[in-house]
N, C-alpha and C positions, 0 to 999 in steps of 0.2 A: 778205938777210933780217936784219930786226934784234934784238937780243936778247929783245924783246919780241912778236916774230910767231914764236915757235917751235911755239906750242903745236897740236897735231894731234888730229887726230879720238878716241884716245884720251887728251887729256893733261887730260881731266873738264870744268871748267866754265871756257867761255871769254869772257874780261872783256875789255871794251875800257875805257880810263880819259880821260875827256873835262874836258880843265882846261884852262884859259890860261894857269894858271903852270905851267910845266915843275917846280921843287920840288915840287909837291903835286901832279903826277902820276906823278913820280919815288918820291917817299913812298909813294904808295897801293900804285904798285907793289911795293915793297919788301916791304909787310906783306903784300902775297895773296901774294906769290912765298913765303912762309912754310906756306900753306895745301898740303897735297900733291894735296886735287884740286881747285885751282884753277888755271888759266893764264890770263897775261895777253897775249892776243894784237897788243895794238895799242893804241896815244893817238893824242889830237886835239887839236888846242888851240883849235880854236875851233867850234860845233855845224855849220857846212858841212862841215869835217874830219870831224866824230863818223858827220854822216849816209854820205858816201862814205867813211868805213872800214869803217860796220857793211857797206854794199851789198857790198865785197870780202872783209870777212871773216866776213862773218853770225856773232860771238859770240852767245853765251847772254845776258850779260848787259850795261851800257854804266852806270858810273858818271858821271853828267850832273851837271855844275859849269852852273847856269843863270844865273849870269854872263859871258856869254863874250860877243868880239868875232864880229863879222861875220856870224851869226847865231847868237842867243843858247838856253839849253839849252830853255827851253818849244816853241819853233817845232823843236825837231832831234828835241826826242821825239814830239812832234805825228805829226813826217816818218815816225822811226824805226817806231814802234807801229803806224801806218798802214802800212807798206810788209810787215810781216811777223811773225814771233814773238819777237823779238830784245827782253826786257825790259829798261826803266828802271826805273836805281834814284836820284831825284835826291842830289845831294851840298851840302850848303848849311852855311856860317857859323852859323846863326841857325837854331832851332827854328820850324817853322812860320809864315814870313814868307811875305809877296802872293807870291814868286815859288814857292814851295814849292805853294801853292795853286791854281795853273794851270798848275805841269806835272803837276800832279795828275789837274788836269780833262783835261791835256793827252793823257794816259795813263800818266804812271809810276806804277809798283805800288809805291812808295812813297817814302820819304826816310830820309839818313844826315847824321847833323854830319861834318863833314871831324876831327873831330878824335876818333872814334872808334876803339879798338885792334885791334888786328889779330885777334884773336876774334870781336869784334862786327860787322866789314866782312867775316870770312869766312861767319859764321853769315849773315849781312844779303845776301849773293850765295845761300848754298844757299837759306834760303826762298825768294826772288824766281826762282831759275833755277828750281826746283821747281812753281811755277805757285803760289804762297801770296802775299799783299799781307804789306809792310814795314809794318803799322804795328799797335799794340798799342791793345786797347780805349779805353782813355783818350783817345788821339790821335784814334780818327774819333770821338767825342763831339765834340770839340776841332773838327774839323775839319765834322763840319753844322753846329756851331754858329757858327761862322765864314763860314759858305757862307750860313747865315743873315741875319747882320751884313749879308753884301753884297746880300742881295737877288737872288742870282742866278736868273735865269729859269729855269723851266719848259722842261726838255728835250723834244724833238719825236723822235717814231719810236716804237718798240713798250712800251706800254701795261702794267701790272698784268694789265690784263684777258687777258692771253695768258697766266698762268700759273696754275696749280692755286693753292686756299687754301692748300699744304701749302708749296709753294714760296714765294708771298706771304708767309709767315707766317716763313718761315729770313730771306727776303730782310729783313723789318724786324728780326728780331733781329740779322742782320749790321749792318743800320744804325743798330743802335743800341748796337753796339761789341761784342756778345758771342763770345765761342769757340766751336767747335763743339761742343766739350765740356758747352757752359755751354747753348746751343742744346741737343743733345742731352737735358738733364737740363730743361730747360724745356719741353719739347715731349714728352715722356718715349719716347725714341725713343732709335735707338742713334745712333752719330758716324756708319758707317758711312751711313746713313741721310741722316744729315744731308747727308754730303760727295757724296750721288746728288742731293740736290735742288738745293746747289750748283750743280753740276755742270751738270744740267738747266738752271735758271735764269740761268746765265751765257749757255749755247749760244742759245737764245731770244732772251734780249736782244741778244745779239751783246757782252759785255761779255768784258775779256779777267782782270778778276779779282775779289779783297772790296771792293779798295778802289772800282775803278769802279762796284759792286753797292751801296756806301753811297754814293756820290756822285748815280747813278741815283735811287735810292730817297729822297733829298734833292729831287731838280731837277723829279721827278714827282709832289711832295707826298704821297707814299705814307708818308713816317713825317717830323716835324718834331724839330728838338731837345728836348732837355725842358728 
């Protein structure tokens, strides 16, 4: 067992770290090993590695480097997301670049610069292990409108029309970058409230978080950029 698979069913939130460079998964590691409930169970270095470590170590979380050899990190979170509960968090050079954009669609709950402190990557695991999307209002503005740009099709499978107006109504305020808080106060309704219709509205569409809830809510013309 290697220093890096120690972590056990108490040792809190379990990271697997997916890079091609051995340095900057040695670094990532270094700074969660800082976090006390965070463990880093296991690295890959390339997304075929990522996808059979998650199958034998099912962590909580897999930081996806979507550069990588032999199959790259969009198709591994594809796999990942697909096979089970195990979240993507992508790791990218570059603020919201093409590849950023389609492991998005792909399913990761959202993205980190590689060169973020050891604070920001530990908070950026507890939301994402918590069932919350990585990405702050700004960003999904950013990110329909981008989806825009490209023109992306019109997703196929279950409809607006499967959900109450009340759930309709959180889902385009998700999608158009709001908090639950901010939801809340717009709908004049409490948070708690809000986070049932979430809740609701995820399980229906089969989506597994905000982020895929604004990307949904993009692909079915239910809300456009402004």
């Amino acid at each position: 067992m290697s220093e890096h698979e120690s972590g056990g069913p108490g040792a809190g939130i379990r990271v697997l770290i997916a890079d091609d460079q051995e340095l900057v998964r040695e670094g990532l590691a270094v700074l969660l090993d800082t976090q006390a409930d965070i463990a880093v169970v296991g690295q890959a270095a390339d997304g075929q590695q990522a996808i059979r470590e998650t199958e034998r170590l099912a962590p909580d979380v897999v930081l996806m480097d979507v550069r990588m050899p032999v199959c790259d990190g969009i198709e591994a979170t594809r796999a990942i997301t697909a096979a089970g509960p195990t979240k993507v968090i992508v790791l990218t050079t570059f603020d919201l670049d093409s590849y950023v954009y389609a492991a998005l669609r792909a399913g990761a709950s959202g993205f980190l610069l590689k060169e973020s402190s050891a604070r920001s990557l530990g908070d950026a695991v507890r939301v994402v292990a918590a069932g919350d999307a990585l990405l702050a209002p700004s960003v999904t503005r950013r990110l329909l409108a981008e989806f825009a740009r490209q023109g992306q099709p019109t997703r196929s499978g279950a409809k607006p029309a499967d959900l109450t107006a009340r759930e309709t109504e959180v889902l385009v305020h998700i999608a158009r970058g709001l908090s639950n808080a901010e939801i809340a106060r717009e709908m004049v309704i409490s948070e708690q409230t809000v986070k049932t219709h979430v809740g609701r509205f995820l399980d229906k569409l089969q989506l597994r978080d905000r982020t895929q809830a604004a990307i949904y809510a993009y692909e079915t013309r239910l809300v456009s950029p402004r």
